[in-house]
ZAKOL-568441 format. One record per residue (C-alpha): residue number from 0; x, y negated, z. Coordinates in steps of 0.25 Angstrom, whole numbers, padded with zeros to 4 digits. Example, Ala and Ser with C-alpha at 12.3 -4.5 7.8 and 13.67 -1.06 7.14 Angstrom:
2
   num      px      py      pz
     0    0049    0018    0031
     1    0055    0004    0029
END
This chain:
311
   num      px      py      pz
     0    0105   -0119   -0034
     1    0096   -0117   -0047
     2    0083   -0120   -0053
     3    0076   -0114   -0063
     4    0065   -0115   -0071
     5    0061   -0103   -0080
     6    0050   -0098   -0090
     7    0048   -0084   -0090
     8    0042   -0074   -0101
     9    0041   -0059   -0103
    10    0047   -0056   -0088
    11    0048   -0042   -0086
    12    0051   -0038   -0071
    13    0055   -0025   -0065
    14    0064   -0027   -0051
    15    0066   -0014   -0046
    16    0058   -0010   -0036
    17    0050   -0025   -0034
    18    0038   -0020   -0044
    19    0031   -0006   -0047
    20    0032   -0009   -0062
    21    0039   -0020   -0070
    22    0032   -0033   -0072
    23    0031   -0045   -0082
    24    0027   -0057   -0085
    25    0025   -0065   -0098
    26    0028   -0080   -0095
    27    0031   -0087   -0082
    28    0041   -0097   -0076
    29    0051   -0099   -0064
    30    0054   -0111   -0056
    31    0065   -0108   -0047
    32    0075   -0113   -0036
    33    0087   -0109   -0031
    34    0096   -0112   -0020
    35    0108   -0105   -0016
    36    0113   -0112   -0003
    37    0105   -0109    0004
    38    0098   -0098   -0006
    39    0083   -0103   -0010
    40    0075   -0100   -0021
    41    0063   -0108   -0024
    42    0053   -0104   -0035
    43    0044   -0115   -0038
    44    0037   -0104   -0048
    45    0037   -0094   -0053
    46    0025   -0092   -0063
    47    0023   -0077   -0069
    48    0012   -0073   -0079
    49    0007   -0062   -0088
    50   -0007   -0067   -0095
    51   -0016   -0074   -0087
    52   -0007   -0068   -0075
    53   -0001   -0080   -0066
    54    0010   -0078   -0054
    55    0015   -0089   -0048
    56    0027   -0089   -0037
    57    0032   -0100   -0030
    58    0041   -0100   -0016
    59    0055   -0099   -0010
    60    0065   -0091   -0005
    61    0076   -0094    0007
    62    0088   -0085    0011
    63    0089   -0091    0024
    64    0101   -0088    0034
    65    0089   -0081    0042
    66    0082   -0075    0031
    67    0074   -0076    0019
    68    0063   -0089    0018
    69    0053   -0086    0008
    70    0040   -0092    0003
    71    0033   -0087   -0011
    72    0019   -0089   -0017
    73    0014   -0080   -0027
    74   -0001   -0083   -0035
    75   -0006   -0075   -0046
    76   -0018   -0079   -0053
    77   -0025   -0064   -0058
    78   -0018   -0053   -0059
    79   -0023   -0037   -0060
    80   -0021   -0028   -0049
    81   -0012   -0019   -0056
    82   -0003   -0031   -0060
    83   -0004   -0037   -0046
    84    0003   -0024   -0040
    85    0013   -0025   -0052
    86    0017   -0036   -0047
    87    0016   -0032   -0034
    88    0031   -0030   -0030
    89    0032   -0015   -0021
    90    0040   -0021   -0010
    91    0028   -0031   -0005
    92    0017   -0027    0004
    93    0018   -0013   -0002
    94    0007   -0008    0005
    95   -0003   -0017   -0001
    96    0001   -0015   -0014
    97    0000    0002   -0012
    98   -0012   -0003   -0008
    99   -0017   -0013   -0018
   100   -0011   -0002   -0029
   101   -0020    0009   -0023
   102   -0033    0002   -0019
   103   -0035   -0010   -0030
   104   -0037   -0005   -0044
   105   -0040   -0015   -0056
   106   -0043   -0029   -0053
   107   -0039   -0042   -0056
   108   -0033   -0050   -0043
   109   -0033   -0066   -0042
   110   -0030   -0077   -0036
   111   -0016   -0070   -0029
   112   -0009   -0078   -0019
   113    0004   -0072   -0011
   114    0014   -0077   -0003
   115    0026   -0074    0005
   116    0033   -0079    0017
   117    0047   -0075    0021
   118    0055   -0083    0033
   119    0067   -0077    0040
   120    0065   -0069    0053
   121    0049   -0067    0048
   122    0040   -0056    0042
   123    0037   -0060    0027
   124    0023   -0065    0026
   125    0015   -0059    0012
   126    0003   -0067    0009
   127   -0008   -0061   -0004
   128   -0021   -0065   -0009
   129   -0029   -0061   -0020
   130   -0042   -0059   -0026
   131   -0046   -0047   -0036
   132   -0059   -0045   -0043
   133   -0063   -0033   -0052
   134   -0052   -0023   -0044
   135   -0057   -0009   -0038
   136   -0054   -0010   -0024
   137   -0053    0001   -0014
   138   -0054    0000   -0001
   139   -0056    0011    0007
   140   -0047    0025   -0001
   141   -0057    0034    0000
   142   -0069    0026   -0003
   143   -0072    0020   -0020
   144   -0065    0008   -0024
   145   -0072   -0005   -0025
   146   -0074   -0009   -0039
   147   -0073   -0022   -0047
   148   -0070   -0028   -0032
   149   -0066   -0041   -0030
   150   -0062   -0050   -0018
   151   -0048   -0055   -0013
   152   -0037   -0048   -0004
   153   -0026   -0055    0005
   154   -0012   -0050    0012
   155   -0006   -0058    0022
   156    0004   -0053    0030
   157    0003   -0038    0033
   158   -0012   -0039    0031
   159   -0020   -0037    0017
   160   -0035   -0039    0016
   161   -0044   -0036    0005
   162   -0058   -0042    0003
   163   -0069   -0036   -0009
   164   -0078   -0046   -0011
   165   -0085   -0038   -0021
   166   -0086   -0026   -0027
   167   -0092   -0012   -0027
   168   -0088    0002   -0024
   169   -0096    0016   -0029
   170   -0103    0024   -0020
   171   -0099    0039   -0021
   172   -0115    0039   -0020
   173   -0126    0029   -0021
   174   -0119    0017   -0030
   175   -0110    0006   -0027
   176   -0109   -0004   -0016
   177   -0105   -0019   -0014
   178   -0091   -0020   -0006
   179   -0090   -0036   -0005
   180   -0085   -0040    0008
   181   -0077   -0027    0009
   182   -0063   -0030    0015
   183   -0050   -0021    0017
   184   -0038   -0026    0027
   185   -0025   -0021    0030
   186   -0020   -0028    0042
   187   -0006   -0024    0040
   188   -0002   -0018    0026
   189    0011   -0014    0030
   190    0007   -0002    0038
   191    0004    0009    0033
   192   -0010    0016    0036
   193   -0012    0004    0043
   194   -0029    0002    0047
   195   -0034   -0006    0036
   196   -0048   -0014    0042
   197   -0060   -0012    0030
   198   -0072   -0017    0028
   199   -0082   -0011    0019
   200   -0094   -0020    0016
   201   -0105   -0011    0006
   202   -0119   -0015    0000
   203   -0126   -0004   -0008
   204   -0136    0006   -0010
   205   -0136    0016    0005
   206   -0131    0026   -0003
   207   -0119    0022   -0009
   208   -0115    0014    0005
   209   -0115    0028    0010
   210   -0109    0035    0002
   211   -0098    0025    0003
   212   -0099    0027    0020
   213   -0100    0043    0017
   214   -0085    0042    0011
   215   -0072    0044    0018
   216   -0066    0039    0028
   217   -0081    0038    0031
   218   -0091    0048    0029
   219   -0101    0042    0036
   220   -0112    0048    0029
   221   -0107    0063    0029
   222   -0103    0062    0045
   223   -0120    0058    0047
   224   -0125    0070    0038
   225   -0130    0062    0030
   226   -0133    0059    0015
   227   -0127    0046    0006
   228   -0140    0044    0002
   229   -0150    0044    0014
   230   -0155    0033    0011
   231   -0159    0020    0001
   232   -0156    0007    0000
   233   -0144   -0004    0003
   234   -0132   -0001    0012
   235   -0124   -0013    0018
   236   -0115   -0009    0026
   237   -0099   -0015    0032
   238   -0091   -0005    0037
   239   -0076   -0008    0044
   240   -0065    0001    0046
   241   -0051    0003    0050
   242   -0042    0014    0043
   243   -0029    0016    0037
   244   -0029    0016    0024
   245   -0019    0024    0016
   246   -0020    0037    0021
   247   -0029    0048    0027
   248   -0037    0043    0040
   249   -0033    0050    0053
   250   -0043    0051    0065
   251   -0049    0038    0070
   252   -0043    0031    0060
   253   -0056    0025    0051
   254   -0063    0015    0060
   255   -0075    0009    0054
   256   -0090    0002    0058
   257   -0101    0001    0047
   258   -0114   -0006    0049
   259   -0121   -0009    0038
   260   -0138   -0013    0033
   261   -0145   -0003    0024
   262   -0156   -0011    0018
   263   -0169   -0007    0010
   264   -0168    0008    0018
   265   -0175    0019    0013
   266   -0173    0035    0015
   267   -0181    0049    0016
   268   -0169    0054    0020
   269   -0165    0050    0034
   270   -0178    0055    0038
   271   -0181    0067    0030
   272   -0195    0065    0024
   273   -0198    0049    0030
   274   -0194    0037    0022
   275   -0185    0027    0030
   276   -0187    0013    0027
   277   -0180    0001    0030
   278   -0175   -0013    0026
   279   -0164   -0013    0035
   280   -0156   -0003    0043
   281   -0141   -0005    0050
   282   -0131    0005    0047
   283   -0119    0008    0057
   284   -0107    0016    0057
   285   -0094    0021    0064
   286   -0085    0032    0064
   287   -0094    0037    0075
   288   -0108    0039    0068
   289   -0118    0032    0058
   290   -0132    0024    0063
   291   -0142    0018    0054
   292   -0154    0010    0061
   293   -0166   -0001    0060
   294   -0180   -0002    0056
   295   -0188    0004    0046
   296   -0198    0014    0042
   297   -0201    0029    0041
   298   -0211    0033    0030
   299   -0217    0016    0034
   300   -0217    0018    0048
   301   -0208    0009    0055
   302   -0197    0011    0063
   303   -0183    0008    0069
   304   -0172    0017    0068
   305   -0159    0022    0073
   306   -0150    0033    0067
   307   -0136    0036    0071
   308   -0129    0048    0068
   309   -0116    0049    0075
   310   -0104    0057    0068
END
């Protein structure tokens, strides 16, 4: 067998295939095991930096007379997104990282954990978590990234989820609205077109909160005949919904439920020449049609109402 104990400088790495571009490192150091009969490496660490930038790996790996035994622990203290998918070798989970690559721009991640597990006869198990703050996050393709977003994401197994604990996302019309406590999961993200579960939690002006819902795969607004700007006031508002992401919808494919609270109402436009008024009214919506309804005024007189308007 072997041990060895190195100091690294100035690593420069480019394994044909393993990386989308070269990578280096300007300092780090190697602790190492090997055993030939039966073949065993441990790594006790294996410490990589660039600046500020820490990775550290430690685990083992077995060739067994059954198969490979593996266990490896990767952390990273901050790291940018665009070196994170530098470093991000092609070969692992590649979906997620076409994913990351096409969704996630800017940012700063932290706090990443990973590990693997390998036994013979079994599925190698992937495990990741991280946080990023500062990054523009997009959730659904055809709708506006979420900017200066921040929260924490996870895969484990076949399954990645993303959680945006805050940031904001411009309206086509009417402002921006808060998106903290939206959340995207891919149950199994080595499918392709597989149905990704979404949840879009908004706050915001009613305006830009429609605007948003008038967007594809949506279009809630332009299905009712009716304007982005009907009305006044704030728009809270949680919508779920399954769809494949990746490619064009087919027929029944986007499932989705909205119900939401518009707060500090006021319109002279859902009943031409009256003003509606109200403190609160609940907002609902499906695939099948649009109903907003509760109590309120009409030019001061008071009333309760119901409005539904089906697609």
């Amino acid at each position: 067998g072997m041990v060895a104990q190195v100091g690294i400088s100035d690593l420069q790495a480019d394994p044909e295939g393993l990386f989308a571009d070269p990578v280096r490192f300007n300092h780090g150091a190697l602790d190492l095991r090997v055993t030939l009969d039966p073949f065993r490496v441990e790594v006790g660490q294996l410490s990589l930096g660039d600046g500020a930038e820490r990775i550290a790996l430690s685990g083992h790996a077995a060739l067994m007379p059954e198969g490979i035994d593996a266990a490896f622990d990767l952390s990273v203290n901050a790291i940018d997104s665009v070196r994170l998918l530098a470093l991000w070798p092609l070969a692992v989970v590649p979906k997620t990282r076409q994913w990351m690559t096409e969704n996630v721009a800017a940012g700063e991640i932290r706090n990443v954990r990973g590990s693997i597990r390998a036994a013979p006869g079994q599925e190698a198990r992937l495990a990741l978590g991280y946080d990023f703050a500062g990054a523009d996050v997009r959730v659904i393709r055809t709708l506006p990234p979420v900017r200066n977003a921040a929260g924490y994401a996870m895969l484990t197994g076949r399954s990645y989820t993303l959680v945006v604990e805050r940031g904001q996302l411009v309206a086509p019309q009417g402002g921006s609205v808060e998106m903290a406590g939206t959340v995207l999961r891919m149950p199994d993200v080595t499918v392709k077109g597989a149905p990704a579960k979404i949840t879009l939690r908004t706050r915001g002006p009613i305006t830009a909160a429609l605007s948003l819902l008038d967007q594809p795969p949506f279009n809630i607004m332009a299905k009712a005949g009716r304007p982005v700007d009907i009305a006044e006031g704030i728009a809270e508002t949680e919508t779920r919904l399954s769809m494949p992401l990746g490619r064009k919808l087919g027929p029944g494919e986007l499932i989705y439920s909205l119900t939401g609270r518009l707060l500090d109402v006021k319109s002279d436009r859902i009943v031409p020449g009256r003003v509606i008024a109200a403190p609160e009214l609940s907002l609902v919506a499906t695939p099948e049609g649009v109903g907003i309804e509760g109590p309120g005024t009409i030019d001061g007189l008071p009333v309760t109402a119901r409005w539904f308007q089906r697609f």
